[in-house]
Structures are given as structure tokens and as C-alpha cells.
DOKOL-596069 format. One line per 3 residues: number of its first residue (from 1); their letters; for each residue y, x, z of C-alpha. Coordinates in steps of 0.25 Angstrom, whole numbers, always signed. Each point is the difference from the previous one (the first is absolute). Example, Ala and Ser with C-alpha at 12.3 -4.5 7.8 and 13.67 -1.06 7.14 Angstrom:
2
1) as) -18,+49,+31 | +14,+6,-2
# end
This chain:
466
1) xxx) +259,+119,-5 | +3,-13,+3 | -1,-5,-15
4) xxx) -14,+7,-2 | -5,-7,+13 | +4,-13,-5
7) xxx) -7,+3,-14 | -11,+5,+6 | -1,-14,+9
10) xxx) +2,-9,-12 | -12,+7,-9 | -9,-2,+10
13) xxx) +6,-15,+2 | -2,-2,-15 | -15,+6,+0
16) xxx) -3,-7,+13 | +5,-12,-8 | -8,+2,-12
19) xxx) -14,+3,+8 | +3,-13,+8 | +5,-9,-13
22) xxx) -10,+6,-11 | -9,+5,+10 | -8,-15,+2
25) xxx) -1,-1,-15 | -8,+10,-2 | -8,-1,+12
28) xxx) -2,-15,-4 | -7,+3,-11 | -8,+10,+6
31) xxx) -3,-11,+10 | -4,-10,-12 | -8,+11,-5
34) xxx) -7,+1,+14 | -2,-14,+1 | -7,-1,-14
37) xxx) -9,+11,+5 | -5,-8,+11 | -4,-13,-9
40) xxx) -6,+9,-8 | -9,+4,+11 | -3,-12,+4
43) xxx) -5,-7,-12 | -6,+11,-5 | -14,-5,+6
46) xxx) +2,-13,-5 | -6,-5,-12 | +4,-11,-10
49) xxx) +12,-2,+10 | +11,-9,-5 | +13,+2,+3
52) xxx) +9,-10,+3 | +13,+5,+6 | +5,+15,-1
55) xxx) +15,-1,+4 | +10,+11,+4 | +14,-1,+1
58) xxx) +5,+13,+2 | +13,-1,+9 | +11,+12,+4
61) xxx) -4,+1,+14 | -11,-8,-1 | -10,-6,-8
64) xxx) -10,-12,+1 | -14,-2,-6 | -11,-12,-2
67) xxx) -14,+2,-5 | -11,-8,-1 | -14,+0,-6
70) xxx) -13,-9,-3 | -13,+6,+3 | -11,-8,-7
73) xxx) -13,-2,+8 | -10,+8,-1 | -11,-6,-7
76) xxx) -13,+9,+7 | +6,-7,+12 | -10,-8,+8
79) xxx) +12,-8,+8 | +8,-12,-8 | +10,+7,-10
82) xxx) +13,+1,+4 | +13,+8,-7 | +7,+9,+9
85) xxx) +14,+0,+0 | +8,+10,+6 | +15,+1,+3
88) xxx) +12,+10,+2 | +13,-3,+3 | +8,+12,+2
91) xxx) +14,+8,+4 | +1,+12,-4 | +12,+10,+10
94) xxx) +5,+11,-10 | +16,+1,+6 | +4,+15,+5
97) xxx) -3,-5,+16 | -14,+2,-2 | -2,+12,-8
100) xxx) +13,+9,+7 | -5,-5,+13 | -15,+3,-1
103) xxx) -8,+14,-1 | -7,+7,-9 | -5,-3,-9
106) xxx) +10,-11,-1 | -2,-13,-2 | +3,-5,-14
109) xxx) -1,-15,+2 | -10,-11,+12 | -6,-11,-3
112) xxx) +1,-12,+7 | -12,-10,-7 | -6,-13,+8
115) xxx) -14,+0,-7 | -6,-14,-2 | -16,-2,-2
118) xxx) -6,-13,-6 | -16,-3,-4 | -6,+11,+9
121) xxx) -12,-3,+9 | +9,+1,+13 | +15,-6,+0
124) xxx) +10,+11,+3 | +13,-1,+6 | +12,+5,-7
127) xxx) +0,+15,+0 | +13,+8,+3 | +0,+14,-5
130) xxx) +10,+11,+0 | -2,+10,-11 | +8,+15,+0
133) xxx) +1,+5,-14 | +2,+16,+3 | +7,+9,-10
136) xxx) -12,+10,-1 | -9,-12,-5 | -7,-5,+13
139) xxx) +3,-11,+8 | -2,-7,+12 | -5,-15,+2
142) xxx) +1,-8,+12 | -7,-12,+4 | +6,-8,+14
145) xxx) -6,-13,-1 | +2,-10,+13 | -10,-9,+7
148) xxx) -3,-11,-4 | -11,-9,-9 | -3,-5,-12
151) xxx) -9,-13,+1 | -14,+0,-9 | -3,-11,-11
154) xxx) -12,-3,-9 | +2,+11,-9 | +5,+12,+10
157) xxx) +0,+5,+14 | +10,+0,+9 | +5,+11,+9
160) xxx) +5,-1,+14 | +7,+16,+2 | +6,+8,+11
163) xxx) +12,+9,-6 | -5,+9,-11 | +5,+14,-2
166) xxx) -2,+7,-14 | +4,+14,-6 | -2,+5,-15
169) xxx) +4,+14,-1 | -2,+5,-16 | +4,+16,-2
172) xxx) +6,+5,-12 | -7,-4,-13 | -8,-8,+9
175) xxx) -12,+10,+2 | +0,-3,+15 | +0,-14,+6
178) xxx) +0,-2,+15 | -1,-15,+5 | +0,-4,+15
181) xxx) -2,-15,+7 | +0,-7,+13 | -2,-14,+4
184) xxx) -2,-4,+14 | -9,-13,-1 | -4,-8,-14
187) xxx) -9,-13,-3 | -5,-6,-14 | +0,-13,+3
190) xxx) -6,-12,-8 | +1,-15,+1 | -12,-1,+9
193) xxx) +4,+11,+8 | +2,+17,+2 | -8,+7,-8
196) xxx) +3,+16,+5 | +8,+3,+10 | +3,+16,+2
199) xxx) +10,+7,+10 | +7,+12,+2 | -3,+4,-17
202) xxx) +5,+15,-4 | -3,+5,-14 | +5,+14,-7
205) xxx) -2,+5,-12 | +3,+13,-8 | -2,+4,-13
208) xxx) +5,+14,-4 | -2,+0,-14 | -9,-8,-9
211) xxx) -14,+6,+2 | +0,-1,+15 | +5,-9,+12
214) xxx) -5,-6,+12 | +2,-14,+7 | -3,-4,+16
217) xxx) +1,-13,+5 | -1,-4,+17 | +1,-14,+6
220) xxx) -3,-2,+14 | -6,-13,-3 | -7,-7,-12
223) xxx) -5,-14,+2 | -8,-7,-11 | +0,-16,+3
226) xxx) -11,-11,-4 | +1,-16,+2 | -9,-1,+14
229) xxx) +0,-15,-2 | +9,-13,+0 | +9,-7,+12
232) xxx) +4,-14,-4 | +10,+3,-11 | -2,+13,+3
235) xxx) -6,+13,+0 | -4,+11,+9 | +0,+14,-5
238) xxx) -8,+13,+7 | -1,+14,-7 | -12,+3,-7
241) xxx) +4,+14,-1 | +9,+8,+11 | +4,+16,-3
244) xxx) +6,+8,+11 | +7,+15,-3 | -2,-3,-16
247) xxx) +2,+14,-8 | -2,+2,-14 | +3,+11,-7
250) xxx) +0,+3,-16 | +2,+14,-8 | -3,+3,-14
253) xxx) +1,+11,-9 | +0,+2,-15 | -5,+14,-6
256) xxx) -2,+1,-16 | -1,-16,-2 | -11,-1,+12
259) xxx) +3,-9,+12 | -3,+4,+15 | +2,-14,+9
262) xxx) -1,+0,+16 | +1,-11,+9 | -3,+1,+14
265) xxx) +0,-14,+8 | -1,+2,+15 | +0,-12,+13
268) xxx) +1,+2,+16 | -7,-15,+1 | -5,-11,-11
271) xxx) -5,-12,+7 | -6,-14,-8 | -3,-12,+3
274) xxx) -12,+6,+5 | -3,+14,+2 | +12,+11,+6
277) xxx) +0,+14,-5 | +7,+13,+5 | +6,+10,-9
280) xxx) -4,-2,-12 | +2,+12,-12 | -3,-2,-16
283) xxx) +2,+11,-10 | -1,-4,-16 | +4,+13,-11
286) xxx) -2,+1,-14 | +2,+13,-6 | +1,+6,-15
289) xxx) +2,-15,-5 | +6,-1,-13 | +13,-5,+0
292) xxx) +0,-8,-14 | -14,-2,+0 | +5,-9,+13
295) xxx) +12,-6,-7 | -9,-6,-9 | -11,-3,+8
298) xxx) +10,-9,+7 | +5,-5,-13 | -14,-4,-3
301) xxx) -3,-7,+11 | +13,-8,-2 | -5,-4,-13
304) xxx) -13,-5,+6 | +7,-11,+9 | +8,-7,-12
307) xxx) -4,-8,-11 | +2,+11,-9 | -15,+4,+1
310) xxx) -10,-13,-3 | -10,-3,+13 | -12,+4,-11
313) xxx) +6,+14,-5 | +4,+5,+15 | -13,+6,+2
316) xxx) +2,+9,-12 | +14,+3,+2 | -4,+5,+13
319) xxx) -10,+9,-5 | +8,+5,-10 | +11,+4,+10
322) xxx) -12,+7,+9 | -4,+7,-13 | +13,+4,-3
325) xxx) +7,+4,+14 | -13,+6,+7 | -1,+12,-9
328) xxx) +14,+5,+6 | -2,-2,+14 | -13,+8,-1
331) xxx) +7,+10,-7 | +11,+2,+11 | -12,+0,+10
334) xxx) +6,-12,+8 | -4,+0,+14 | +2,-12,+10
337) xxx) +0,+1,+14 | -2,-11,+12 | +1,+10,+12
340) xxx) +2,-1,+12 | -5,-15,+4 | +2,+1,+17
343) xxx) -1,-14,+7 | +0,+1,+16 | -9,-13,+0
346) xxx) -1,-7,+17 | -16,+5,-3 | +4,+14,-7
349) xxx) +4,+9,-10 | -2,-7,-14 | +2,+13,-10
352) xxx) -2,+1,-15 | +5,+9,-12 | -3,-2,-15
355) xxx) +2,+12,-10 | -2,-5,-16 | +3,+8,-12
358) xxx) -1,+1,-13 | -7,+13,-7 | -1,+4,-14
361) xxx) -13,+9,+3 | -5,+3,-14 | -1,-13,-6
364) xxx) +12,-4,-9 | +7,-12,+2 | +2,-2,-15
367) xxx) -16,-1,-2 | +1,-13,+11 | -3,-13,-3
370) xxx) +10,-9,+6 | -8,-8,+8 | +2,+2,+15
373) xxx) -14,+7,+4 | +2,+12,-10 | +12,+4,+9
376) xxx) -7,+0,+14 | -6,+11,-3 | +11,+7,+0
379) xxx) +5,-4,+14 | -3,+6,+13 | +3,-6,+13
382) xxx) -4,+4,+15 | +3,-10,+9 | -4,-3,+17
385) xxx) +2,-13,+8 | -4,+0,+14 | +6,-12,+9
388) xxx) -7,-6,+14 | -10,-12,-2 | +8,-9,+4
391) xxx) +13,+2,-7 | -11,+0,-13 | -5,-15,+3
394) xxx) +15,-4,+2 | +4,+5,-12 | -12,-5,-10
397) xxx) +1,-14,+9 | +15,-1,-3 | -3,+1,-14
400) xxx) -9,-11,-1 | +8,-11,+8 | +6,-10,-8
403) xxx) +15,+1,-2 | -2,+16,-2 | +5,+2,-14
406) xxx) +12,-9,+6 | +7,+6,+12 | +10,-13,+1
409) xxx) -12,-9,+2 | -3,-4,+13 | -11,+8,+6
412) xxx) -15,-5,+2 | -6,-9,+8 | -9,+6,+11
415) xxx) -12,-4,-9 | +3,+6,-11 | +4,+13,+8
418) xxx) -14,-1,+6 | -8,-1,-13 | +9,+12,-6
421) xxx) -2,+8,+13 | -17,-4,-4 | +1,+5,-13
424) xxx) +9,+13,+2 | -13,+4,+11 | -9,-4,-10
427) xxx) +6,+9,-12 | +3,+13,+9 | -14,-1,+6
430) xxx) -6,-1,-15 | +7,+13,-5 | -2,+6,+12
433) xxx) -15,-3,-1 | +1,+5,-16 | +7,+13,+2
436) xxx) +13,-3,-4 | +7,+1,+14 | -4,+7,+11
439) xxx) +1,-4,+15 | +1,+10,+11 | +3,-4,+13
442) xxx) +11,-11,-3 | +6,+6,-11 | -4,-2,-14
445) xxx) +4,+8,-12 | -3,+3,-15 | +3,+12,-11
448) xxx) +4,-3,-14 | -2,+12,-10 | +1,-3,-15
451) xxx) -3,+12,-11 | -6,+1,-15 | -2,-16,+0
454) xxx) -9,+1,+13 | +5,-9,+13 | -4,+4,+13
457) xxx) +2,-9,+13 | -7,+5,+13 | -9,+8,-8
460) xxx) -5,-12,-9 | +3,+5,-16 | +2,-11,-10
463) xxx) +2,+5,-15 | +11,-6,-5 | -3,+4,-16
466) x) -13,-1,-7
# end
């Protein structure tokens, strides 16, 4: 008995052995398999990418990695063109205390990487992130990075940051993504001073397979910045935009190749330089758009802000790209929705909706022209704007000071305030004199409604085809 006893003890010694000895070979190659995965995903988006490092050194217990990779510029960009470089050194945990010590599904292999950023619009600190590799294919990825600040140049922002909090969750086969992250207090900063400010940021999204997810993003505070004048050396900085209880949230939804989009942006308070409004609500949708049709309307626009397309022939691209994407929106029935549009104003409710899409009816697309008036007879809109009086003038005067197209210029002077208020009276009385807008009591409000090329404002119709 004794001798079976001591048999039994050393076979299960020499198994334990083997498992713990031969055991991280093999789950070093499936962490080196895992690890491919990941790059793979994440240049997968990348075009014309050059790779310039792709190293792993595949140890017994534990292995290390270095990747790196040049990102041209984008040459439809408006902003100088800079290459993107990104960075990732990493140590990859594969011995047997990790995967006999963890639960199920195991963990095969984690990732430790420090990512590093270079050529972006905003200078970003070196991110730490930790990465659980899971036997069952998903994984975990963890992003815990300090406070601290990076400082802004001439060619990118900086950012001064509270401690971020960041989580990555990708299911098996990677059908489900779930992302969640939190950052206490954050500024972009330039050389002349803040340029956003937010507190108390929380964003969460989930995607549970590819034709559906949904994204929401709160901040307690969002603070848009504009130079307010100069201080000897100086200068002195007041926002020119300030968003309390900020909520935004995104869905969308693919069905048959045809894209449903949702956003819904929402405000306790939004205050300017000059005018304060309460809660504020905006709803935009777009339902039954075509999912390719959109890929390359985007991949024609692109092409429209290089030099691939010569200042004279742009006109005739454009048309062409209406004349051939056009037809397959009006064949899904796109429909675009701006609803609601709630603005608690000091003077009032300022309300709005918009409805616009696109119907076939029984003219054929194909029989079109492509020039843009044959379309309109195939849109229809219905749309109401009612708003105080007041908050009307404010609005049309605003537009018309100088300095308008550019919130960083320093607002008017008196003067020029006066002589846009003048004219903003002058244009609202001369539609409300024409029809266009009408006025009851201290309100003022107009409807839109748009159908077989006919546009109708306030009852006025205008043909817009002959």
C-alpha cells in the first residue's frame, strides 16, 4: 500500500512537472499568437502604413515585444501634414502563476505595453495599458494612466489631465465589444492658453455584434475658450462657450446594408459671452442610409480636398459623384431627421423640428439628370421654427458682427454691435412684412414644407424646377 501511495504521489509529481515545464511553451505560443491578433486589429484601418519594427522575443516564462509604425498624412487634410508614429513596447506574462491562479476561462497570457504617440493634433502622455489574453479568445484591456500634463507646441496640443480610467472588454470572436472611461477634470492647452476645459467625463460603449451598438458620453462641465484680449506679455482668456450636465448619446443599427444613426445631445445650462440658456435638447437621425453609398460618399469627398482633382474639373467630379450616389439613396428611401430642437431661452421656449427625406414616387432615378434641381423633386421636408422675438434678433445680430466666422477673435466693439443689432431689426421686420415669418405676440415662427419640386415657407411657394 505504501509502495502504491508513493507511486501514485510521484505520477502526479511528474505530470505536475510536465504541466509546469512544458506547459508555458505552449501557452507562449499561444500568447504570441494572441498578440499578433491584436496588431493585426490594429492596423487593420490603416492604409499605406509602413512598418518599421515588429519584434517578439518569445521567452519560457515570459516574452517581450516592440512594434512601431509610420502613418503618413493624410493628404485631404486641411491642417499641416504630419506622419503619425505610434509605439508599443511590450511584456508579455505566460508562466503557470497566471493561468493556474486565475479563473475561467483562464488567462493564457497579459500584456503589459506602454504606448507612445507622436504627430497627433494633441501630445499625449505615455499610455500604460494592461491586456488579459483569455483562453476562450477574449480579452480584457486596461488603461490606468496618472495625472499629469503634456505641454502644447506649434504643431500639437497639449493636455493637462486628472487620472484616466479605461476598460476594453472584447467577447469571444470579438462579436461584442464593451468600452468604459472616466476622467475626473481635462484641458487642451495651446501656447496662448486653454482651449477646452471638461470635468467629471464618463463615456460607455457597447457593441454586441457588428450591425448594432450604442455609445454615451456625460461631463459635468465643458468649457470652450477664446483669446478675450492681451495683458502686457500676456494674455487674458474667458469662455466663449460654457456647457453644464453635457449628454450625448449615439446608436446605430445596420439591417440589409442600410444604416439607422441616432444622436441625441442634451444641456441643463449653455451660457456665451452673451446670452444664458436653460436646458437645452437636440435630436439628428438618419434612417435607411445606405451603408456603402456612405463609404464612398466620404471617399469622394476626401478626394475633393487633395490635389488629385484640378481646381477646374471639381465641379464636374462633384456632379458626377451626385449623379452616381443619389440614385441609391433615393432607392433605400433615406430619411433625415433634426427633432426635437428645445431651447429654454431667459424670454422663452425656442422649438424647432425638421423632417427631410428622400422618395422615389414614380419617377425613376436612372432617367435624372445629374444636376442638382432634377433631384429636389424628389425630396420632401416638413419643418416648424418658433422662438421669442428677441432670442430671433440676438441670433441674426450675432451673425452679422464681425469676428462671427472666428469664435477666437475678440468680440466687437459697441459700435459694430449697434449697427448689427440695426440690421438684424431691419431684416426680421422686412420678412415679417413679406410673409415669410410671422409674428404673434413676442414670438415669431415659420414652416418649411418641400414636395414635387415646390418649396413652401409661411405659406409663400416658390417653384424650384421649370
Amino acid at each position: 500500500m505504501r509502495r502504491l501511495l508513493g507511486g501514485a504521489i510521484l505520477t502526479i509529481a511528474i505530470v505536475l512537472g510536465l504541466l509546469l515545464g512544458v506547459g508555458p511553451l505552449a501557452l507562449g505560443y499561444l500568447a504570441k499568437a494572441g498578440y499578433e491578433d491584436l496588431l493585426a486589429d490594429l492596423v487593420e484601418d490603416m492604409p499605406n502604413r509602413e512598418i518599421l519594427q515588429n519584434r517578439y522575443n518569445r521567452g519560457w516564462f515570459a516574452s517581450s515585444a516592440a512594434f512601431e509604425v509610420l502613418i503618413p498624412p493624410d493628404p485631404a487634410a486641411q491642417a499641416p501634414l504630419h506622419p503619425i508614429r505610434i509605439r508599443l513596447d511590450s511584456r508579455i506574462e505566460q508562466g503557470p502563476w497566471i493561468w493556474l491562479t486565475t479563473g475561467f476561462p483562464p488567462i493564457l497570457g497579459r500584456v503589459h505595453t506602454r504606448l507612445e504617440t507622436d504627430g497627433l493634433p494633441v501630445a499625449l502622455p505615455t499610455l500604460p495599458v494592461s491586456i488579459d489574453l483569455h483562453a476562450d479568445g477574449s480579452g480584457r484591456m486596461q488603461l490606468r494612466v496618472p495625472p499629469g500634463e503634456t505641454l502644447p507646441t506649434a504643431q500639437a496640443m497639449g493636455l493637462r489631465h486628472g487620472p484616466l480610467d479605461g476598460d476594453l472588454v472584447v467577447s469571444s470572436g470579438q462579436e461584442s465589444v464593451e468600452v468604459r472611461l472616466t476622467l475626473p477634470e481635462a484641458a487642451l492647452t495651446t501656447p496662448t492658453g486653454p482651449l477646452v476645459r471638461l470635468t467629471d467625463l464618463q463615456f460607455e460603449a457597447d457593441r454586441p455584434d457588428d450591425s448594432s451598438g450604442t455609445g454615451r458620453l456625460q461631463a459635468a462641465l465643458v468649457e470652450l475658450y477664446g483669446a478675450a484680449g492681451e495683458v502686457g506679455a500676456g494674455r487674458t482668456v474667458s469662455h466663449v462657450l460654457r456647457i453644464e450636465g453635457l449628454s450625448a448619446t449615439l446608436s446605430r443599427a445596420l439591417r440589409e446594408g442600410l444604416l439607422d444613426l441616432r444622436l441625441g445631445l442634451s444641456a441643463q445650462q449653455l451660457a456665451t459671452a452673451s446670452m444664458s440658456y436653460g436646458r437645452s435638447e437636440l435630436g439628428l437621425s438618419g434612417e435607411r442610409l445606405d451603408a456603402e453609398a456612405l463609404a464612398d460618399l466620404a471617399e469622394g469627398i476626401r478626394m475633393l480636398a487633395t490635389d488629385q482633382v484640378a481646381q477646374e474639373m471639381r465641379g464636374l467630379v462633384t456632379a458626377g459623384l451626385i449623379a452616381g450616389l443619389a440614385p441609391r439613396f433615393v432607392e433605400s428611401a433615406t430619411r433625415i431627421g433634426v427633432e426635437p430642437i428645445r431651447i429654454e431661452t431667459p424670454d422663452g421656449l425656442a422649438l424647432g423640428r425638421l423632417d427631410l427625406r428622400l422618395d422615389p414616387g414614380t419617377d425613376s432615378p436612372n432617367a435624372l439628370t445629374s444636376g442638382v434641381v432634377d433631384w429636389v423633386i424628389l425630396l420632401r421636408a416638413d419643418g416648424d421654427l418658433e422662438l421669442p422675438e428677441s432670442v430671433a434678433l440676438d441670433w441674426i445680430a450675432r451673425s452679422l458682427e464681425p469676428g462671427f466666422e472666428d469664435e477666437s477673435l475678440p468680440t466687437s466693439e459697441p459700435a459694430a454691435e449697434q449697427a448689427a443689432r440695426q440690421e438684424a431689426e431691419a431684416l426680421l421686420a422686412g420678412w415679417i412684412r413679406d410673409g415669410w415669418i410671422t409674428r404673434r405676440a413676442n414670438r415669431v415662427s415659420s414652416a418649411l414644407r418641400l414636395g414635387d419640386g415646390l418649396l413652401t415657407i409661411n405659406g409663400k411657394t416658390v417653384p424650384l424646377r421649370r
